[in-house]
N, C-alpha and C positions, 0 to 999 in steps of 0.2 A: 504494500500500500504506500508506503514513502517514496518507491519509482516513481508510481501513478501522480501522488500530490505534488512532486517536485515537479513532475514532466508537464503537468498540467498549469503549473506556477509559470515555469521558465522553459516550457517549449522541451523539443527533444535533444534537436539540437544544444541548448544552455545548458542540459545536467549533466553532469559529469557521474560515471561512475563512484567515483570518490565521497560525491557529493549523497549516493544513493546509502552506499554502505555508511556512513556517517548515519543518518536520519534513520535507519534501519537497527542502526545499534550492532551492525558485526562489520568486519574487518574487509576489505575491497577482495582481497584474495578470496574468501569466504563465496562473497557475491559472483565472482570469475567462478569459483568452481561447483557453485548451484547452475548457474546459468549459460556460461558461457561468454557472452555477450550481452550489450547493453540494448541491445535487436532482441536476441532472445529472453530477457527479461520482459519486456514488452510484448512478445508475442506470447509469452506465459500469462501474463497477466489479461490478456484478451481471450486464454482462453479460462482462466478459471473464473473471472469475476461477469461474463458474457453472460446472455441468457438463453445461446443455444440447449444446453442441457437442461435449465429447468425448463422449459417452455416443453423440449421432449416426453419430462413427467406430465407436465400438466396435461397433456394433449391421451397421455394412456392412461391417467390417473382418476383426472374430476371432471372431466366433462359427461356429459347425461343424456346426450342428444337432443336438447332443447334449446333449438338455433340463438334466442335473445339470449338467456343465461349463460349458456357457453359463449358465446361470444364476449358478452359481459366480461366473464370472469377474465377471456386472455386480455382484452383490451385490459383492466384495470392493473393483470400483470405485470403486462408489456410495462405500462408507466411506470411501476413501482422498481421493477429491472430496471428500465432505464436512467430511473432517477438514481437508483442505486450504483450507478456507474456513469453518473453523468461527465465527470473528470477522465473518465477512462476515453469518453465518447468523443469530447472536445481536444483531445489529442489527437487522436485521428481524423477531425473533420476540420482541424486548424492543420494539418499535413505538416509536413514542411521538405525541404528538396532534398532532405536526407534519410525519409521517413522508410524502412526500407520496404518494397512491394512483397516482403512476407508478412509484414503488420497487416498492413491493408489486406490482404488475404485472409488473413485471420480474422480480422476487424468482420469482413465482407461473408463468412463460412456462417453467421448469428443469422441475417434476416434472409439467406437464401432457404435456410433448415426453419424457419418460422415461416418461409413463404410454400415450403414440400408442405408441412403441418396441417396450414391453413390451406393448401388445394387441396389435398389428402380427404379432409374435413368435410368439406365441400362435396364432394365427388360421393362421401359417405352421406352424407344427408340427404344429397339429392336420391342415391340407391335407394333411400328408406323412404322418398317420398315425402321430406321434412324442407326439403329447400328447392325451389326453382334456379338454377343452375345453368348457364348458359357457355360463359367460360372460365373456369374455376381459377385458374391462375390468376387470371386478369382481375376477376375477384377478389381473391384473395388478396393481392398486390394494392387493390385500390384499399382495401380496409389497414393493410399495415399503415400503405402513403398517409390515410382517411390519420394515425395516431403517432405518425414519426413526422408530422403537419404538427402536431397539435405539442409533442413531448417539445421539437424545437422554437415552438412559441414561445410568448409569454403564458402560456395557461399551464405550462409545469414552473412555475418559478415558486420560491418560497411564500409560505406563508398561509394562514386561517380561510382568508377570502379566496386566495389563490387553491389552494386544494377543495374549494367547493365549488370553484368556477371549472376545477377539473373537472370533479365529477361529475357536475352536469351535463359540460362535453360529453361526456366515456358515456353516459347513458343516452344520453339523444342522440347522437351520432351512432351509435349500437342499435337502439329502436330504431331508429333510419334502415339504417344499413338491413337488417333482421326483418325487416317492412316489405324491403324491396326484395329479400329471396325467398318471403315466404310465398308459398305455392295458393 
């Protein structure tokens, strides 16, 4: 987590190793041979703090086949992943010319396995006669766009007002969206 806050502080470019293992509390040698690189640190931490893997649970775990609620539930997810690694996020979307193209690969491996998930989903609903279904990707794709719109607004920013202006969003924009596949 000290990579992430520094890197998100001062870029990727401005951190210095040195500066990781300091903040971390162990020794640079330490940091070189958990990780390797100051790339491969980064691309670790995009994979364990991401929300490829839990979105996987969720998708086998709590959903119930009832298009509004499940949907519900991942939009509300998505946000709380995303907020949870909002620092992570801003690294990669501030890039920089030295960013290496396995970050971003790794970065990129989160919303292409949430967009299998959510066609996946789709494709299943409509089987059962629960969703109108036309082209499931494209679907699918609009309702992530529909809450990775909404996470890089102001409507995830801190605060009382701001997390009920969220959820007002996640719910009407869910009722919408759940409006428009129901059969």
């Amino acid at each position: 987590m000290a990579a992430i806050d520094l890197m998100a502080e001062k870029g990727y470019d401005g951190t210095t190793t040195k500066e990781i293992a300091a903040a971390a509390g162990v020794n640079e040698v330490t940091l070189f041979r958990h990780f390797g690189t100051k790339q491969k640190l980064l691309e670790a931490a995009f994979h364990r703090y991401h929300y490829a893997e839990e979105m996987t649970k969720l998708f086998a775990e709590s959903l119930n086949g009832d298009l509004y609620a499940d949907l519900l539930l991942v939009s509300r997810t998505y946000h709380r992943l995303m907020n949870r690694n909002r620092k992570l996020l801003n690294i990669a979307r501030k890039g920089s010319s030295s960013l290496p193209e396995a970050v971003y690969q790794e970065a990129g491996r989160h919303p292409k396995q949430l967009r299998d998930l959510l066609t996946e989903y789709l494709v299943t609903m409509s089987e059962q006669g629960k969703a109108a279904v036309s082209n499931p990707q494209m679907q699918a794709m609009s309702f992530m766009w529909m809450n990775y719109g909404a996470f890089f607004s102001d409507l995830n920013a801190e605060g009382v007002a701001q997390e009920n202006l969220l959820e007002e969003f996640i719910q009407e924009s869910v009722k919408l969206f759940a409006r428009a596949l129901t059969p």
